[in-house]
Structure formats: structure tokens, C-alpha cells
SESELO-876212 format. One record per atom (N, C-alpha, C, CB): y, x, z; residue in one letter. Coordinates in steps of 0.2 Angstrom, whole numbers, plus 5000, padded with zeros to 4 digits. Each point is the difference from the previous one (the first is absolute). Glycine has a CB too. Layout:
SESELO-876212
YXZA
...
end
This chain:
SESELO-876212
489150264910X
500449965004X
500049934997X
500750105004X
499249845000X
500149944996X
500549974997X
499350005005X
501350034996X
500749994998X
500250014996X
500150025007X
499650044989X
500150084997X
500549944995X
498750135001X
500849844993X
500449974996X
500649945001X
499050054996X
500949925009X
500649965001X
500750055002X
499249885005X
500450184998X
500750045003X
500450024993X
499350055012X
500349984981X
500050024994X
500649984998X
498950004997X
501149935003X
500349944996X
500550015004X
499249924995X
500950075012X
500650015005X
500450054997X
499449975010X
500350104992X
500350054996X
500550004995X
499150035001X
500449944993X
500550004995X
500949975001X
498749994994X
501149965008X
500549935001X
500550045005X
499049894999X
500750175003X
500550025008X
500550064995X
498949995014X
500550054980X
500550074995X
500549944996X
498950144995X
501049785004X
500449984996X
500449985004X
499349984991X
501050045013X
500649985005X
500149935002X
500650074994X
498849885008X
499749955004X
499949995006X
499750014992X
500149945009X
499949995008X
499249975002X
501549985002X
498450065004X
499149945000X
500050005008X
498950064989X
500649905013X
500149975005X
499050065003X
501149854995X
499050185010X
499350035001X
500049995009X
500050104986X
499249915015X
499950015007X
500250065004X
499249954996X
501050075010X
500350055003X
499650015005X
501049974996X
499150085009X
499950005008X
499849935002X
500850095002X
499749884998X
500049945006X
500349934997X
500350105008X
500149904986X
500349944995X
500050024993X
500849965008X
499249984989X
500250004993X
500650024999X
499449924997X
500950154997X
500550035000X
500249994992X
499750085011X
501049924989X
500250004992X
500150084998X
500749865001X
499250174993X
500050064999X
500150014993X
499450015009X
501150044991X
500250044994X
499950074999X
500849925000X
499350114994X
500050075000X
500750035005X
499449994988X
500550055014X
500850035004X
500350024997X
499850035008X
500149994986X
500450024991X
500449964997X
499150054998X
500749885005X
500649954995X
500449965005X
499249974990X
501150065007X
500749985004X
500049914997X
500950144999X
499149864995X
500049924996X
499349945007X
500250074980X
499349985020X
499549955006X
500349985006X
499150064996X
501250025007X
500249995006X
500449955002X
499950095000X
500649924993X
500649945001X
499749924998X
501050094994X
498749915006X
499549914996X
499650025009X
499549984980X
500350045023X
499749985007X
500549975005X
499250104997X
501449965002X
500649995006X
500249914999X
500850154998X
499349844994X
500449934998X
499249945001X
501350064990X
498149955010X
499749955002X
499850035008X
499449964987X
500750075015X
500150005007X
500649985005X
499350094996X
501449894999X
500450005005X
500350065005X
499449894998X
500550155000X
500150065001X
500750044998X
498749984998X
501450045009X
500550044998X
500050074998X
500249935006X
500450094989X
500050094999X
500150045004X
500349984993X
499849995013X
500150055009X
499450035000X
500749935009X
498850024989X
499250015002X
499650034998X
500149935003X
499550144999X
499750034995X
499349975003X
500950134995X
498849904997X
499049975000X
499850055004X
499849954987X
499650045013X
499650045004X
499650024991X
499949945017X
499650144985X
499850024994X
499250015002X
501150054994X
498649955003X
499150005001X
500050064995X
499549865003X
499850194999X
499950044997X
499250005000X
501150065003X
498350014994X
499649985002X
499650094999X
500349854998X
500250175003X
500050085002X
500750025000X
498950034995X
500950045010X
500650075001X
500250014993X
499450075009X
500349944986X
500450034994X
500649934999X
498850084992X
500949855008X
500749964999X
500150015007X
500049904990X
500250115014X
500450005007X
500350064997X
499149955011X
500950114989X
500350054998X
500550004993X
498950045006X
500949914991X
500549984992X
500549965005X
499149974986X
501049995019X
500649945001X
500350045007X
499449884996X
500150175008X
500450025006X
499950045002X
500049935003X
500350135005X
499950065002X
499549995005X
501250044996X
498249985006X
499850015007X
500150045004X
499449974996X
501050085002X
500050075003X
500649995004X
499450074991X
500449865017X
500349985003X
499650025007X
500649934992X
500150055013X
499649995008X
499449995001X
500849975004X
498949954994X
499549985001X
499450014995X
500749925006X
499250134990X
499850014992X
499249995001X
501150104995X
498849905013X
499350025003X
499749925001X
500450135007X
500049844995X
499949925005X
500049964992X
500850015016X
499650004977X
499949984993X
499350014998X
501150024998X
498850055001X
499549994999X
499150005002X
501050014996X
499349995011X
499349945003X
499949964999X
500050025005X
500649934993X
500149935004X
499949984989X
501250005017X
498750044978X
500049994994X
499250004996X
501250045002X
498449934997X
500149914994X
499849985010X
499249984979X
501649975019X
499849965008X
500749944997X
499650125012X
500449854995X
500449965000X
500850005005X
498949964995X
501250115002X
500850025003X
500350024994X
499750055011X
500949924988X
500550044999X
500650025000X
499449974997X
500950095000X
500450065003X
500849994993X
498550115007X
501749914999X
500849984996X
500250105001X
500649835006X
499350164986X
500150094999X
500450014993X
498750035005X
501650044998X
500650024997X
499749994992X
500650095010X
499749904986X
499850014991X
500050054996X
500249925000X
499550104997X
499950054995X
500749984993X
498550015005X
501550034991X
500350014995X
499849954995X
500350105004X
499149914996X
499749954994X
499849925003X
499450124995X
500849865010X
500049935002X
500749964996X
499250045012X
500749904986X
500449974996X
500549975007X
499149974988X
501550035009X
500449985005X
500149955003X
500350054996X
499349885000X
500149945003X
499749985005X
500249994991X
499450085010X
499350015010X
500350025002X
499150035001X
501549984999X
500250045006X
500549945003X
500050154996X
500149885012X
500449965005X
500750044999X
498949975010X
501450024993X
500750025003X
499850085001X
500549875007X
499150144995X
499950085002X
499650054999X
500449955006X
499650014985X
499550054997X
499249995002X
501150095002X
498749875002X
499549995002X
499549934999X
500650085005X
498749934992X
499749954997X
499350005005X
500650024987X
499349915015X
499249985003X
499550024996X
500549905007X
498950124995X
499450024996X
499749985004X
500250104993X
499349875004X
499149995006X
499650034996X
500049885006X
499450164992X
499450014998X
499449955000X
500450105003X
499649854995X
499649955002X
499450005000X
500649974997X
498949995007X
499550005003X
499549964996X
500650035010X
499649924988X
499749934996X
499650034993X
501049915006X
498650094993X
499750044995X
500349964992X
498650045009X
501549904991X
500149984993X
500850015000X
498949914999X
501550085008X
501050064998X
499850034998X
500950025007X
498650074997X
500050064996X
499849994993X
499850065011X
499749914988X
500049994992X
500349984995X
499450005004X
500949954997X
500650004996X
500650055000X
499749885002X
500450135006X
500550084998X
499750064999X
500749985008X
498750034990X
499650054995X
500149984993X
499050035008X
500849914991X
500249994994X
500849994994X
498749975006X
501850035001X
500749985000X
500450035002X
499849925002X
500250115000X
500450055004X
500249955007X
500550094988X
500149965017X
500349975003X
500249925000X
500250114999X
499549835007X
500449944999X
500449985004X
499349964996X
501250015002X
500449965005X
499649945002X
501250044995X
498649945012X
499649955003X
500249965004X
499450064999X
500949884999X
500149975006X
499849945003X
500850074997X
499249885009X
499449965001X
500449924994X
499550075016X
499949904983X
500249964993X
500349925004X
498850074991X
501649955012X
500649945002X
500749984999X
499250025006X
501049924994X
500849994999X
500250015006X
500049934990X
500550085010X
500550035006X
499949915004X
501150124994X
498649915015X
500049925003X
499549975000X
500849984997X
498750075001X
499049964998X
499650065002X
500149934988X
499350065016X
499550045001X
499850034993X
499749935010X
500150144991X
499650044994X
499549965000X
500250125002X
499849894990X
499349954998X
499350055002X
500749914989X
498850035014X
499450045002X
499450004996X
500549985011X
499749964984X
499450004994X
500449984993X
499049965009X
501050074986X
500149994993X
500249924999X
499350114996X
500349845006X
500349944998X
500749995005X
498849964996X
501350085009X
500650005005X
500750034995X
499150025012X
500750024983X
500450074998X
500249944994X
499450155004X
500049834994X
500249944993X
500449965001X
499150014995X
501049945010X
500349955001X
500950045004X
498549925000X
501650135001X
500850025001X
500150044994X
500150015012X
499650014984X
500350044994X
499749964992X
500150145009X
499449824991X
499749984993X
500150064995X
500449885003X
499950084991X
500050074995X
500450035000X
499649964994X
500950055010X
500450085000X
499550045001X
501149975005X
498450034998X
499650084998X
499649994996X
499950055010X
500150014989X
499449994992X
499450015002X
500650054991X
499149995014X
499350015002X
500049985006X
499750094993X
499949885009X
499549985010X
499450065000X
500049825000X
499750215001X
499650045000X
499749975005X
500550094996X
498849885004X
499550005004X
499950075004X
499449914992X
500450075016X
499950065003X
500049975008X
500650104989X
499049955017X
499849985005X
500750055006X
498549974993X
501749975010X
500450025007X
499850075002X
500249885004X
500050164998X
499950055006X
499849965007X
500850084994X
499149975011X
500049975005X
500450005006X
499150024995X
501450025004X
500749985002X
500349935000X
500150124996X
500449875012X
500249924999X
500650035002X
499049915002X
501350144998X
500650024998X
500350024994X
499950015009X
500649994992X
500450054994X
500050085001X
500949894997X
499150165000X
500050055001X
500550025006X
499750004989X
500350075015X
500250025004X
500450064999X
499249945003X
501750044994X
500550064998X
500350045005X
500149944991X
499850135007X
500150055005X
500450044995X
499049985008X
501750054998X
500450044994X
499650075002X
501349934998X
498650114996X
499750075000X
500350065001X
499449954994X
501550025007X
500450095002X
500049975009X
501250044986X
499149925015X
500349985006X
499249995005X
501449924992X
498150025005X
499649975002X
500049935005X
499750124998X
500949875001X
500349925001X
499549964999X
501150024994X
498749945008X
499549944999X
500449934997X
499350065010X
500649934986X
500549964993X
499849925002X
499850104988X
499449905013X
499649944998X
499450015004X
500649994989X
499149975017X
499350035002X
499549974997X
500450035010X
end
């Protein structure tokens, strides 16, 4: 993969409780491990971001889908079809997911991502928190010099990497109920 190494270095910068700026489905997204509570909290406060509001989490298999959440729901079938895709599902949590994923009800968004250089960094990262790389009030930035000019050096890494082909944002769907969140 032509990535492999810039993703390496990403990595690192993401186990040292950091923040990088990488390609996604459809925008540039800001991303942390889902493990640091200290990252998450530095995303919410350069985001403007409220604590009401939880992140959405990117995975890049079942085994991390299975560490953060339950499948063994109503729609457990329409998940995983619709997984490495660009849906994601608001599902009950497991025991071992960190508290600071969870909503009001016990429940944390997961996508399986489709974009080959996310999944790689969540192979090499575990679980990320992803979210698109803008200040509250601004379009997601659609290219790294967009992402550098609203955040500068508050992130430590920009990861070169290529949009998806998606021109939306993901599509959230709750996985007990089957509520349509977001189309």
C-alpha cells in the first residue's frame, strides 16, 4: 500500500494520545484513539464541542466491533451487510468499551470503514474516534490544506491520503429500534 509508511507514523502519534488529521469516506476527519479519554477531550475543545455530544467510532473489523459493542440485535443481519461500508449503527455496548463512548443509553455509534487507508490505521490503532476536520460553523475540510488552515498546529499529524467517493457523511441507523438517525 502506498500509505503503509505515512500511515506508520500516524499510528504512532495516535498510541501516544494525539491527534492527526486523515482521509475518510467522504471528508477529512480529525481522529483519536477511542482509548483516550485525554484525546477525546482536546477534539471536543478544538471542536467547540459539546459533552452532550458523543463521537462517532470507526473500526476496521468485527473483532473491534465486538470489543466496543453487542450485535446480537434486531437488525444484526442489515449490520452486517451493510459492514466495511458506509453505515453506521448506534449499538448497545459491551463491558469492555470505555465510558466516555457511550451516549445516555449505554450506546455507542460504530461504522466498519470502507476507505482502505481508516481501516489501516484502525489495524494498526485499534478503534478511532473520527470526526470530520472542522470548527463548529465551517464546511468539513475536503483537502488537508483546508484542515490546516482551521486547526494549524493543534494537531500533530495531517496524514496525506485520498477522499473516498462518497459526498455525504455516513448514514446512522439505530441497530435495536432501526430508527433512521441520519440518511
Amino acid at each position: 500500500m502506498k500509505y503503509s509508511w505515512k500511515v506508520s507514523c500516524a499510528s504512532r502519534i495516535l498510541r501516544r494520545d494525539k491527534l492527526i488529521v486523515h482521509a475518510t469516506e467522504s471528508v477529512f476527519g480529525i481522529a483519536v484513539s477511542a482509548y483516550s479519554l485525554r484525546a477525546i477531550t482536546e477534539i471536543k475543545r478544538l471542536k467547540a464541542r459539546g459533552s452532550q455530544k458523543n463521537f462517532l467510532v470507526i473500526v476496521a473489523n468485527l473483532e473491534q466491533v465486538l470489543n466496543l459493542v453487542r450485535i446480537d440485535v434486531p437488525y444484526r443481519e442489515q449490520i452486517i451487510d451493510s459492514w466495511p461500508g458506509h453505515s453506521t449503527w448506534i449499538l448497545p455496548a459491551t463491558e469492555l468499551a470505555p465510558p466516555w463512548l457511550l451516549d445516555d443509553n449505554g450506546f455507542i455509534g460504530v461504522r466498519m470503514t470502507s476507505h482502505s487507508q481508516a481501516s489501516e490505521l484502525c489495524q494498526r490503532s485499534g478503534p478511532l474516534v473520527s470526526t470530520s476536520a472542522n470548527t463548529s460553523g465551517n464546511l468539513p475540510a475536503l483537502t488537508l490544506t483546508q484542515a490546516r488552515k482551521y486547526f494549524g498546529k493543534e494537531i500533530d499529524y495531517y496524514l496525506p491520503g485520498e477522499l473516498g467517493t462518497n459526498s455525504r457523511p455516513s448514514r446512522i441507523k439505530n441497530g435495536v429500534t432501526g430508527k433512521l438517525i441520519r440518511s
